[in-house]
C-alpha positions, -999 to 999 in steps of 0.1 A, spaced: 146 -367 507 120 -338 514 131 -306 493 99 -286 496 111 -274 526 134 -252 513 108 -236 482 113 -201 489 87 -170 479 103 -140 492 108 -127 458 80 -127 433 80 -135 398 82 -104 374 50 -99 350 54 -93 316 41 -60 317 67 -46 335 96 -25 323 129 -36 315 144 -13 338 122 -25 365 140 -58 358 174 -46 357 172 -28 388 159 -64 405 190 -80 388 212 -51 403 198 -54 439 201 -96 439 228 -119 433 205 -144 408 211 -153 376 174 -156 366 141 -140 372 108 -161 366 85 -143 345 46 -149 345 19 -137 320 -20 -127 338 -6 -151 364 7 -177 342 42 -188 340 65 -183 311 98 -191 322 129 -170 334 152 -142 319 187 -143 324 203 -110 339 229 -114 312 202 -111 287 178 -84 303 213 -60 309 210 -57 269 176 -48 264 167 -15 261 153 -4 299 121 18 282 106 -18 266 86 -43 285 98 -80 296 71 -87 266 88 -75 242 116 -98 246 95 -128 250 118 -149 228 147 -144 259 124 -162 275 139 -199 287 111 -221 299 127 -244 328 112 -254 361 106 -283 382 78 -299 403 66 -300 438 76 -335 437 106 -338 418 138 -356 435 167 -333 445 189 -347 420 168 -338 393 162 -303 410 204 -304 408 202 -316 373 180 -284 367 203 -261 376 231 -272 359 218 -276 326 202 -245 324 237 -229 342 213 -210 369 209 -204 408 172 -206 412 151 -229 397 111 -223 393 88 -248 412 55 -255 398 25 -282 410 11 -309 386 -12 -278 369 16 -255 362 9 -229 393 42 -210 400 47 -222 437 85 -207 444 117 -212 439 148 -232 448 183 -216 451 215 -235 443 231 -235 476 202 -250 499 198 -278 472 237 -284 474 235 -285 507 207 -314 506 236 -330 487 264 -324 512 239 -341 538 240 -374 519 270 -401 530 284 -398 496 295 -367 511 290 -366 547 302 -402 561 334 -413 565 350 -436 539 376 -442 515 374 -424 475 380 -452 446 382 -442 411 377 -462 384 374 -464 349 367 -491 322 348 -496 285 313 -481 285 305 -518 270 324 -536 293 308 -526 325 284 -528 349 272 -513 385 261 -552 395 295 -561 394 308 -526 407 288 -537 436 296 -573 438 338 -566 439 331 -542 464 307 -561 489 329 -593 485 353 -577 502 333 -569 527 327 -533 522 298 -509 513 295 -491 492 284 -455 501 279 -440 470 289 -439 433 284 -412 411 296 -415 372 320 -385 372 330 -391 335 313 -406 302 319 -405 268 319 -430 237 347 -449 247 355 -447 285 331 -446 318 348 -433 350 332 -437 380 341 -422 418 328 -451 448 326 -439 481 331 -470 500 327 -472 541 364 -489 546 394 -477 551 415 -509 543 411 -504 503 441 -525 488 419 -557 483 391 -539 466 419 -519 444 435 -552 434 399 -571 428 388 -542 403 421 -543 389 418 -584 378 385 -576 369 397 -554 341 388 -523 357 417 -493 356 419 -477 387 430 -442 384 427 -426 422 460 -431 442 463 -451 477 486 -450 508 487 -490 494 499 -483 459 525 -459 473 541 -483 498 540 -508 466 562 -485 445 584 -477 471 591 -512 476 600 -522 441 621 -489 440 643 -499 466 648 -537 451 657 -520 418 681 -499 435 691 -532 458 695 -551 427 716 -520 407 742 -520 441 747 -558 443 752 -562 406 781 -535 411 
């Protein structure tokens, strides 16, 4: 997926030489979190507004060098890495350089999250699973497998939780008719933790035989 489409230049990096308050007021007149910063032409990384509203507005953006963060990505990095970018380094722009470190733009958050809405994880029609199991007891080949037995595709999956003990992962799966695959990860040890229409009807059911069972026992 082409993202260098959507590099933009319209606001040029700050040099080190300029003032603080030169910075500030750029922060003021923009909603971004970060500014990049270049040194003689050479880029140094970004200030956070948060940071340059506490520096005092008669210094220079060198004299707070060490506020410096160094992130960026390349012309030919994939958009989920851009994405990655910009939540790790909690920002809405993120500094594109080429393979010898020329500052080329920027990306902002909301056209690269729209790159992501475009996908069919997001965009095609399908049903939501949620699942969880061990971190050592599975694996995306079976994932796959239980889900393309039953005739299904799968979409998309995206780990949406992971820790030492427990790896949850949200399937997008293009078909609507989800109780087989529900019960197939379920004998396959897997804990399914989304709800279905399926599930529902199930409870319902053994509700009423309790209840049935409670009258005629009267």
């Amino acid at each position: 997926m082409d993202t260098i489409q959507f590099i933009i230049n319209d606001v040029k990096p700050f040099a080190s030489k300029k003032s603080i308050k030169e910075l500030q007021s750029a922060f003021n007149q923009l909603t971004y979190s970060h500014f990049p910063i270049i040194k003689e032409g050479v880029f140094q990384g970004c200030i956070s507004c948060t940071d340059a509203q506490c520096f005092d507005a008669d210094k220079m953006i060198a004299d707070y060098g060490y506020a410096i963060e160094p992130f960026f990505v390349r012309l030919n990095t994939n958009w989920l890495d851009i994405l990655e970018a910009f939540a790790r380094n909690n920002t809405n722009i993120v500094p594109v350089l080429d393979s010898k470190n020329k500052y080329q733009g920027y990306y902002e958050l909301g056209d690269i999250i729209s790159v992501f809405n475009s996908t069919p994880f997001l965009s095609e029609t399908g049903g939501i699973i949620v699942i969880e199991k061990g971190v050592r007891d599975y694996s995306f080949s079976e994932i796959c497998q239980i889900v393309e037995s039953n005739d299904a595709k799968i979409l998309g999956i995206l780990v949406s939780q992971l820790n030492t003990d427990i790896m949850q992962a949200t399937l997008k799966i293009g078909h609507q008719g989800l109780n087989e695959i529900v019960q197939a990860f379920r004998r396959y040890g897997y804990n399914v933790i989304s709800s279905h229409d399926e599930d529902l009807l199930l409870e319902s059911l053994k509700e009423r035989s309790i209840y049935l069972d409670k009258y005629l026992n009267m």
